[in-house]
Legacy VTK file of the C-alpha trace (Angstrom):
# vtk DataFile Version 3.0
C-alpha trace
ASCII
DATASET POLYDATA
POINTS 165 float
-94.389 -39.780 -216.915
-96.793 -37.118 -216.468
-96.057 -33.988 -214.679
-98.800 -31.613 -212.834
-98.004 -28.232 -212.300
-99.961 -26.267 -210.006
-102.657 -23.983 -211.355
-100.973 -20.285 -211.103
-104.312 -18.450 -209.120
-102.961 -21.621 -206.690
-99.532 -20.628 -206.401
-100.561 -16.941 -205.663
-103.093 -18.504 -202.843
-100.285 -19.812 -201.130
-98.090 -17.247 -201.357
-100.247 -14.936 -200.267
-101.267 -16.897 -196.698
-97.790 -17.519 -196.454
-97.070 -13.678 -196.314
-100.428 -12.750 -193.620
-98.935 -15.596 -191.497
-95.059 -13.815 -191.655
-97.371 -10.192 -191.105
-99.164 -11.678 -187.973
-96.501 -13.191 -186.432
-93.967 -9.695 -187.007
-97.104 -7.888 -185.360
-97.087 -9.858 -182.247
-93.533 -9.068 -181.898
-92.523 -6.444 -178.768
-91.368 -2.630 -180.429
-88.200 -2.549 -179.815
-86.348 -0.947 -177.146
-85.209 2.836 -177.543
-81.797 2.941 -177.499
-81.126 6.901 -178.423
-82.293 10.345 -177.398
-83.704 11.670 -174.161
-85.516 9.961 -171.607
-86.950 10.949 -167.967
-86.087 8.115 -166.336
-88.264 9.130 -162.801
-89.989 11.260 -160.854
-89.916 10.954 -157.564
-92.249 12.561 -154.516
-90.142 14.381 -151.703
-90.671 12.320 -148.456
-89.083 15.179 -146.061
-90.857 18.032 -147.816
-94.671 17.715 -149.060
-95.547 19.170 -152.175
-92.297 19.059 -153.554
-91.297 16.666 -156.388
-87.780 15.545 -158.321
-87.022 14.619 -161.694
-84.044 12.911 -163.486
-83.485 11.942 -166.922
-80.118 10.743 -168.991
-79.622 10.724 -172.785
-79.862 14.705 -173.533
-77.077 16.682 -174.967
-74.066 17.178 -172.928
-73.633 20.450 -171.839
-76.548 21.155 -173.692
-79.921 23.178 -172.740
-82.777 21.086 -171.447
-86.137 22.566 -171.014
-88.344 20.446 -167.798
-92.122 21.236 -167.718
-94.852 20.524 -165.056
-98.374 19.755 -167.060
-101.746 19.014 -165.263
-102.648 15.243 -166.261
-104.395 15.873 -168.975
-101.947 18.132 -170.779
-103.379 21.284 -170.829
-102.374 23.279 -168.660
-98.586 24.362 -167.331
-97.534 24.616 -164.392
-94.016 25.162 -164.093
-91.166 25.379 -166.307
-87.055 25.745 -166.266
-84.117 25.709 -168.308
-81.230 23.539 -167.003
-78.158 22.344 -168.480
-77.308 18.991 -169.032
-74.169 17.484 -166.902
-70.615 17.357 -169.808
-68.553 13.799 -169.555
-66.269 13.384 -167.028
-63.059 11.717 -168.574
-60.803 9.561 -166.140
-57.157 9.889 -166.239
-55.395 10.330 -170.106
-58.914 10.602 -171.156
-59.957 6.735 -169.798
-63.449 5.826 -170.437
-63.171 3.247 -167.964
-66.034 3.756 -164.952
-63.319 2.561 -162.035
-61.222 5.230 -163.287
-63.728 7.983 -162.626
-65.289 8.465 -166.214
-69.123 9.725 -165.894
-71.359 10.013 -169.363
-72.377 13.305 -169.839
-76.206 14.106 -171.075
-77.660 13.805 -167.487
-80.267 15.905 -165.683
-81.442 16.420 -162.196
-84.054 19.177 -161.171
-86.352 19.500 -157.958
-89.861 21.838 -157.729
-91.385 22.683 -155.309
-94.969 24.160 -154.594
-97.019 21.320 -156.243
-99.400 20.588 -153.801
-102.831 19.279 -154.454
-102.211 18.552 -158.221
-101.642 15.004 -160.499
-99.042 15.879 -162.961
-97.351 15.035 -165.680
-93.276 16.229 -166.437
-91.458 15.931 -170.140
-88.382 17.402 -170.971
-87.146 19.245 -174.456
-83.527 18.447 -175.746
-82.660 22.013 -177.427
-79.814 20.986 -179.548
-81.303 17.765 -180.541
-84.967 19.751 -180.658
-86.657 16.655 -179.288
-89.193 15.909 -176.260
-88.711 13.270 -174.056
-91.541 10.391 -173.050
-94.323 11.852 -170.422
-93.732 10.837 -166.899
-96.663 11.284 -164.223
-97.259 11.317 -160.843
-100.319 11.586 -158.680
-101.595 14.406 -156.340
-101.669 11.625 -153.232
-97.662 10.738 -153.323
-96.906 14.476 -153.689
-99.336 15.880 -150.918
-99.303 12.783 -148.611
-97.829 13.002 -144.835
-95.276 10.888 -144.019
-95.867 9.057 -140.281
-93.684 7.774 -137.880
-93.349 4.605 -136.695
-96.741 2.627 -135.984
-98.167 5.828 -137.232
-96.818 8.332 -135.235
-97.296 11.942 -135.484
-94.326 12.927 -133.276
-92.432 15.058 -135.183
-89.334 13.934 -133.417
-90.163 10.294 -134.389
-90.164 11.590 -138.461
-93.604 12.630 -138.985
-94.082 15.280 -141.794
-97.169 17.201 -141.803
-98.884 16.607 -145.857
-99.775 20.049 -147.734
LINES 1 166
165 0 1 2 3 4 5 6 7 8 9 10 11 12 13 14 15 16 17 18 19 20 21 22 23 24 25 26 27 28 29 30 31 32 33 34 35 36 37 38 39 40 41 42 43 44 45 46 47 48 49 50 51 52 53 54 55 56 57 58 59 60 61 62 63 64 65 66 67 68 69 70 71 72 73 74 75 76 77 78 79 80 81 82 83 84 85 86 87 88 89 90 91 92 93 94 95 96 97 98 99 100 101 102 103 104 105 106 107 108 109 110 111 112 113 114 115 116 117 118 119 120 121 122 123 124 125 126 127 128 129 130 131 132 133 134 135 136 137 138 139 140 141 142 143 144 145 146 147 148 149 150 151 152 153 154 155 156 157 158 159 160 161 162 163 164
């Protein structure tokens, strides 16, 4: 009996379309999820006062210094700035990590500005002790300068309307 053996150029061929199919199929694959370090998680236009926005993020340093910023959209130029401290853990009884028994994670932040009328922007926050920026969050000029009407469009002020900036 005779035995062929493939040609060796041929065994390389097919090893190497084996390998692009494996790379194209890992490219098409989602990134995946971040699971550590700092992240605004929203930014959110004040309804009751025009102009005014607030911003929350989680995953930050507990007890740690957090530094918020207020860019224009494209980055360039800043508009406010502050220094907050991020919230410690909150341990339930004997030190319980247990939610029902009143354990909170630490690392959390919550700030509000005000003033911001008339401008798109963009917030990111800086973990200090971890030295790293969070993702860029942005919001447009029309949620933060927009009135807020009563109902069927009223502008009674005693049926909630809110004069816009």
């Amino acid at each position: 009996m005779s035995r062929k053996l493939l040609h060796p150029l041929s065994f390389l061929l097919v090893l190497a379309i084996a390998g692009l199919s494996v790379a194209g199929a890992s490219a098409d694959a989602p990134a995946p999820a971040r699971t550590s370090g700092p992240v605004l998680t929203s930014v959110l236009a004040s309804v009751a006062q025009p102009g005014s926005i607030s911003v929350s993020g989680e995953g930050f340093t507990p007890g740690g210094d957090v530094y918020v910023a207020i860019y224009d959209t494209w980055g360039a130029e800043l508009h406010e700035t502050r220094w907050t401290t991020a919230s410690v853990a909150a341990y339930g009884p004997n030190g319980s990590l247990d939610p029902a028994l009143g354990y909170r994670a630490g690392g959390r932040v919550g700030e509000a500005f005000a003033g911001l009328c008339g401008t798109a922007i963009m917030v990111r926050a800086f973990d200090r002790q971890a030295a790293v920026w969070t993702n860029l969050l942005d919001i447009d000029a029309a949620s933060i300068t927009s009135a807020f009407f009563g109902p069927n469009g009223s502008i009674d002020p005693a049926m909630g309307y809110r004069a816009g900036c």
